[in-house]
N, C-alpha and C positions, 0 to 999 in steps of 0.2 A: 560706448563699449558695453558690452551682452554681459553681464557678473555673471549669467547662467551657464556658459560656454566652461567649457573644459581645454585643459591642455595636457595632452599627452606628451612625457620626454623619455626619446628612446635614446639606448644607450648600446650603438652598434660597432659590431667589427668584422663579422663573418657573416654566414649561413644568408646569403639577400634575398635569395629564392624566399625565406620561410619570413623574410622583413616583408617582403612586396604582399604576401596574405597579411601581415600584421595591418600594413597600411588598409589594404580594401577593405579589415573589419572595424578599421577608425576614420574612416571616408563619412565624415557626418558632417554638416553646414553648423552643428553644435559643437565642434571641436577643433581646435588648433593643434598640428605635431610639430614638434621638435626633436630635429636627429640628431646628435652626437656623433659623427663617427672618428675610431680612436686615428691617431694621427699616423699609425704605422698603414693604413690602409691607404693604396698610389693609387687606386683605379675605385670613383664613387661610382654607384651602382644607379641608374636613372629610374628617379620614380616621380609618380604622378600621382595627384588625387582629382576628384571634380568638385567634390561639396568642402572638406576641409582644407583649413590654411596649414601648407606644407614651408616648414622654414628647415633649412639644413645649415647648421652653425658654420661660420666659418674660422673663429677661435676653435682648434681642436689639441687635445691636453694626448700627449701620449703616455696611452694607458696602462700600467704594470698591475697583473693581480697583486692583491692583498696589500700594494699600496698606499697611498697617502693621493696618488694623483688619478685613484679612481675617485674619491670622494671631491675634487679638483675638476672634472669633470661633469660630477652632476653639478655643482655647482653653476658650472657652464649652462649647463639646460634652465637650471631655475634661474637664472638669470635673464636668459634670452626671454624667455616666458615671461616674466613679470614685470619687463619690459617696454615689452606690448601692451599689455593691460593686465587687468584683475580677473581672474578664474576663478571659476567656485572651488574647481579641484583640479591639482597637478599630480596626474596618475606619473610613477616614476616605473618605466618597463625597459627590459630589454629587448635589442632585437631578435631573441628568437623564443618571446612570449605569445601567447593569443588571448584572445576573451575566450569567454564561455557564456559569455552573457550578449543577446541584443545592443545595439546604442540606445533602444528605447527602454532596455531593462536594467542596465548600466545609470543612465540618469534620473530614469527614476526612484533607483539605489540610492543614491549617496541625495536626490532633491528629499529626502525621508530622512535620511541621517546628518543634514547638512549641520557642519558647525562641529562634527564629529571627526577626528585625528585617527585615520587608520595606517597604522603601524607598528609592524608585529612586535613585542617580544621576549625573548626567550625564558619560559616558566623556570624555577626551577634556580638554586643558586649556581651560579654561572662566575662565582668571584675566583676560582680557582685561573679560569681562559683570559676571562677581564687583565689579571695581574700580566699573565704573561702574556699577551699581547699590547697591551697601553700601557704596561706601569712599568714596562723593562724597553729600554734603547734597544731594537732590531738593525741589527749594521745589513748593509745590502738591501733593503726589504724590493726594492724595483727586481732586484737581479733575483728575484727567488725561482719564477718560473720561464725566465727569458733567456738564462744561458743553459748550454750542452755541455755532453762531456766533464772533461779535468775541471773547467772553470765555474762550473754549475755545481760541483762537491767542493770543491774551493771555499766557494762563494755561500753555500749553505753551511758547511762547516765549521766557518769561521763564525757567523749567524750565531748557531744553535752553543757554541762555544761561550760566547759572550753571555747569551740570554743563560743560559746555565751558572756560571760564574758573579752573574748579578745576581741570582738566586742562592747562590753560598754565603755569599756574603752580607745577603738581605737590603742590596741598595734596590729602590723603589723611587719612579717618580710620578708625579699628578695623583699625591696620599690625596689630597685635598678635594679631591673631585671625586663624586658619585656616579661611576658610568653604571651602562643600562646594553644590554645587545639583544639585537635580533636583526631579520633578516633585510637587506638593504631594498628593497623594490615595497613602495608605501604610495599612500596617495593621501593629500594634504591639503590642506586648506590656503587659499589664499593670504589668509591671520598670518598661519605658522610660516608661511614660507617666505613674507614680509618679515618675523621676526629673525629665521633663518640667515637672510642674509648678510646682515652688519656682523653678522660672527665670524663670517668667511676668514680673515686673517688672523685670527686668533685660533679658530679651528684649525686651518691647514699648520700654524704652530707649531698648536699643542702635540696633531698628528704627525709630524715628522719621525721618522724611526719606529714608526710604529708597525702592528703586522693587525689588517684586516678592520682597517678602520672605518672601512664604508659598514660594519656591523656593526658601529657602535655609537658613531658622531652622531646620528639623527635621534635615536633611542634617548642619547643623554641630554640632548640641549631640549629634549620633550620633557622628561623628566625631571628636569629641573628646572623648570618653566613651568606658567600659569598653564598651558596646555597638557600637562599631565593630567589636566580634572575633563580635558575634553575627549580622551585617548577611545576609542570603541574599540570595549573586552569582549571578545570572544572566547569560547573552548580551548582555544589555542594559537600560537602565535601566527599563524598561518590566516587563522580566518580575522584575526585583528587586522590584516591589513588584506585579507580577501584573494588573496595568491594560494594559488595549488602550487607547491612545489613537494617533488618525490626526492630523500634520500635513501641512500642503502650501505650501510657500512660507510658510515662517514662521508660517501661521495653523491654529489648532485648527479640526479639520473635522469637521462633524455627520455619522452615518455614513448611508447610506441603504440601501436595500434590494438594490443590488445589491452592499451589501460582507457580505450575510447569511452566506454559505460559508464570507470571509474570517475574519469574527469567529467562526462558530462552531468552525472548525478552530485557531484561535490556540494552544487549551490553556490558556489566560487564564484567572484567575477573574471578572474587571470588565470592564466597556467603559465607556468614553467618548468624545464626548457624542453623548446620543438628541435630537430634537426631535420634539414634536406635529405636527409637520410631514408627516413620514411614521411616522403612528401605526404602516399596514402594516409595519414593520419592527419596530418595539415590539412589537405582539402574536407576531410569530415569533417574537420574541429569547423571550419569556415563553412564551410557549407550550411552544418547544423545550424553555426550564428545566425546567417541569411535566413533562411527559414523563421527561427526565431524575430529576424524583424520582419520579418513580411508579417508573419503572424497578430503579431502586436501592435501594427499598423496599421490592420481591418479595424 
């Protein structure tokens, strides 16, 4: 077994056009990928690599935002991964992430920082979100973004009713525990993600009812572990775990071709999120990568 070797786990359900460029820029004989795809998806999308080992799961969790069985899911990838063997690092991406970085600038990254826990998070007291989402019972929390119409205000109403009313009253649950958030795509250490696993049932537990737990479960069982003294701080949580992601008023923004500059001067190794939308900006982003190995491979 290679300990050098990396394992990518992608976490797909859409956009395959902008999966099929994620693959060609993790096609490296140093990398294993691991796909996900959520279980509402009928028709898999056929891909190939030639240098890396391509496994596509065949346990698949179906997936509800803000959830309990998104975190249920990665689970799944870290599993399959570790499986197989030992990895230096388990990059955790979605399917409509890319690099920005070569695969020889990529592993030369983290061969310099080895032993180092990148995962973002969030500066700043953050205990107000924490409460209400982990410390108050969310009814519905799968149905938040899956139903229309009557049943979808129904269904949130009822929700936000509860969570409101456990806050009159000041019932609180998991005092006891010290969470931590930020953003859920990290990349790990083989240690951590050995430690990671034997938590699995007692995580998905604790997470039950809960709203947006895949922001939180990895932050806290870092933080409250010996691997809080291995964490790599950066400027901000973003570059702690090495992801370009754009918000705008609260909501995650697809990037477009005029933020090409932006992302490629970042110094980032990831970006997110791409859409088939403006493929134009997917083939730069790849393209630029390409180059960049060619580059680095004179």
């Amino acid at each position: 077994m290679d300990s050098l070797k990396h394992a990518y786990l992608i976490m797909a359900h859409t956009e395959f056009e902008v999966l099929h460029r994620l693959l060609l820029c993790l096609d490296d004989r140093r990398n294993d990928i691991y796909i996900h795809f959520d279980q509402k998806v009928l028709q898999l999308p056929e891909l190939t690599t030639r240098h890396a080992g391509l496994y596509i799961l065949q346990e698949r969790v179906n997936v509800h935002w803000g959830d309990v069985s998104v975190v249920e899911a990665e689970y799944c990838l870290f599993e399959a991964a570790a499986a197989q063997q030992s990895y230096a690092y388990y990059h955790l991406l979605s399917g409509v992430d890319l690099p920005l970085k070569s695969q020889e600038e990529i592993h030369a990254f983290f061969a310099a920082h080895q032993g180092q826990e990148f995962i973002g998070f969030q500066r700043g007291n953050c205990d107000r979100e924490i409460d209400r989402k982990v410390r108050r019972v969310h009814l519905y929390p799968s149905r938040f973004r899956a139903d229309r119409g009557i049943s979808a205000y129904y269904y949130r109403a009822v929700r936000a009713l509860s969570v409101r009313l456990q806050g009159l009253f000041g019932l609180y649950r998991n005092q006891d525990v010290i969470f931590k958030k930020g953003t859920q795509w990290v990349s790990v250490t083989d240690a951590f993600v050995r430690y990671l696993l034997p938590h699995k049932n007692a995580v998905l537990k604790m997470y039950q009812h809960t709203f947006c737990s895949d922001e939180i479960f990895m932050q806290t069982l870092c933080w409250n572990s010996r691997f809080r003294l291995n964490r790599y701080i950066a400027k901000s949580e973003y570059h702690d775990c090495q992801r370009m992601i754009g918000w705008h008023n609260g909501k995650l923004i697809e990037w477009s071709s005029a933020d090409f500059d932006r992302l490629m001067t970042s110094g980032l190794l990831f970006a997110r999120k791409f859409s088939a939308s403006d493929m134009g900006l997917v083939e730069r982003v790849v393209e630029q990568v390409h180059r960049k190995q060619i580059s680095t491979s004179i």
